[in-house]
C-alpha positions as CSV (number, residue, x, y, z in Angstrom):
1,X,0.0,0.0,0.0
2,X,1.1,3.6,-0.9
3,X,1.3,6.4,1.9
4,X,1.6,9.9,1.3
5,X,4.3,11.9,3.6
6,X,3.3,14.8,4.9
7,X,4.6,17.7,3.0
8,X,8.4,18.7,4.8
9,X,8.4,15.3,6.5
10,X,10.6,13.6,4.1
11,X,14.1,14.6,5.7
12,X,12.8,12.9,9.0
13,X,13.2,8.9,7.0
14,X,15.7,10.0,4.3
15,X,19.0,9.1,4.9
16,X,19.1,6.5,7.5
17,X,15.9,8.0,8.9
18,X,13.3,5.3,8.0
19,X,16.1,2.7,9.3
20,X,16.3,4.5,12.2
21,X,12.4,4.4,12.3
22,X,11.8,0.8,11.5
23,X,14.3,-0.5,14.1
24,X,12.8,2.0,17.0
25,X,9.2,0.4,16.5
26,X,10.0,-3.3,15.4
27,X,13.6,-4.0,16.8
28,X,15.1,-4.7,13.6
29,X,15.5,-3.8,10.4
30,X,17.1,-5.3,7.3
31,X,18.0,-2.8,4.5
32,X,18.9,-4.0,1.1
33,X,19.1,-1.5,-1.8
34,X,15.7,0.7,-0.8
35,X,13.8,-1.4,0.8
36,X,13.9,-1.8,4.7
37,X,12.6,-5.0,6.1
38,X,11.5,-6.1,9.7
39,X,9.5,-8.4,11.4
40,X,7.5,-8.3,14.1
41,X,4.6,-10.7,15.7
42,X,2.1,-11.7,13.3
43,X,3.5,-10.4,10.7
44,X,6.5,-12.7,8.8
45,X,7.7,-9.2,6.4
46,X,7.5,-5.6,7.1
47,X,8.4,-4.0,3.7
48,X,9.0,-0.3,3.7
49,X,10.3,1.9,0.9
50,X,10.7,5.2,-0.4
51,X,9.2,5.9,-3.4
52,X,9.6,9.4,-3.8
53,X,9.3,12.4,-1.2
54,X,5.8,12.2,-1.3
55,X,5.2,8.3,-1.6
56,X,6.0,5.8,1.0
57,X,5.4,2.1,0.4
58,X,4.6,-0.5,2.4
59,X,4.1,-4.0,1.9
60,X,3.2,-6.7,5.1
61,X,3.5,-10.3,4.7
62,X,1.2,-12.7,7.5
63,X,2.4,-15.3,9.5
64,X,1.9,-18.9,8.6
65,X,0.3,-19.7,11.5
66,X,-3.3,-20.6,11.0
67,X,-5.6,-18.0,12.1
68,X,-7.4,-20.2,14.7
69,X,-3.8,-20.7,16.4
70,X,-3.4,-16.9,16.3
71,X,-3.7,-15.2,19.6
72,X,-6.1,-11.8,19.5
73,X,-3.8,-9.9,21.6
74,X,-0.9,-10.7,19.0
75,X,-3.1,-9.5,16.3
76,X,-3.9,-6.0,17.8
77,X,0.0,-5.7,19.5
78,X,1.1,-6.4,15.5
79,X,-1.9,-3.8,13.9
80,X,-0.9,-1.1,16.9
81,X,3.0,-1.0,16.1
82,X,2.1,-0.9,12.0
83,X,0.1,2.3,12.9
84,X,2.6,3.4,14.9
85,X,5.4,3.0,12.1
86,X,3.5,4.3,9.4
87,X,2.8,7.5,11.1
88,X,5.9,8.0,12.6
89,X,7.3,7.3,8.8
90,X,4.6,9.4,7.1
91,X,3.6,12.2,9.6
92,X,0.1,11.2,9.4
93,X,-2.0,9.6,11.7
94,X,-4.6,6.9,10.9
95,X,-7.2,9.7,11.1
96,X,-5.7,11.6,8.7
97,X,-4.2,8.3,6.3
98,X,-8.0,7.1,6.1
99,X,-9.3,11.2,5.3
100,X,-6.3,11.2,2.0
101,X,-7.6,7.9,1.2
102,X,-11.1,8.6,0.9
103,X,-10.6,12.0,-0.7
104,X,-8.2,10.2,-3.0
105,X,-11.2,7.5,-3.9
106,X,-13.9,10.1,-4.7
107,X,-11.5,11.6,-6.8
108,X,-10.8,8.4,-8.7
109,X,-7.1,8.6,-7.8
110,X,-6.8,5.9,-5.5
């Protein structure tokens, strides 16, 4: 999924910032080329990346746990620390991220 940054927010994740980001929030980080990896609790891949100073992707990969061994408090620790990445990343909180989103869909640029 694409994110928008927040207009002047991009110097906060460029150069070693989104590194710096990922590894605060998840504990790790792997960086290979642009794309920054990390994994935490449900989730198997975190995959963030720069697109441009406006654009930031990210792309989550589940567990291969089955979802009735899953435990519900994992699920919402895992959802929680996402949200707190991607607005720490973009500048935006989910408020805001689901506002852009829906103004973006009634414009037919989603």
């Amino acid at each position: 999924m694409e994110y928008d940054i927040k207009r002047g927010w991009f110097g906060k994740i460029d150069e070693g910032g989104l590194e710096k980001i990922m590894k605060e929030t998840f504990g790790n980080v792997e960086v290979k080329g642009k794309v920054h990896t990390s994994k935490y609790g449900v989730l198997d891949a975190i995959e963030a990346e720069i697109m441009s100073k406006t654009i930031l992707r990210v792309e989550t990969v589940n567990s291969d746990i089955p979802a009735d061994e899953l435990n519900d408090g994992d699920i919402l620790d895992t959802k929680r620390k996402l949200n707190i990445f991607v607005e720490a990343a973009t500048g935006f909180d989910v408020k805001a991220r689901k506002k852009r989103a829906q103004d973006k869909a009634k414009k037919g640029t989603l």
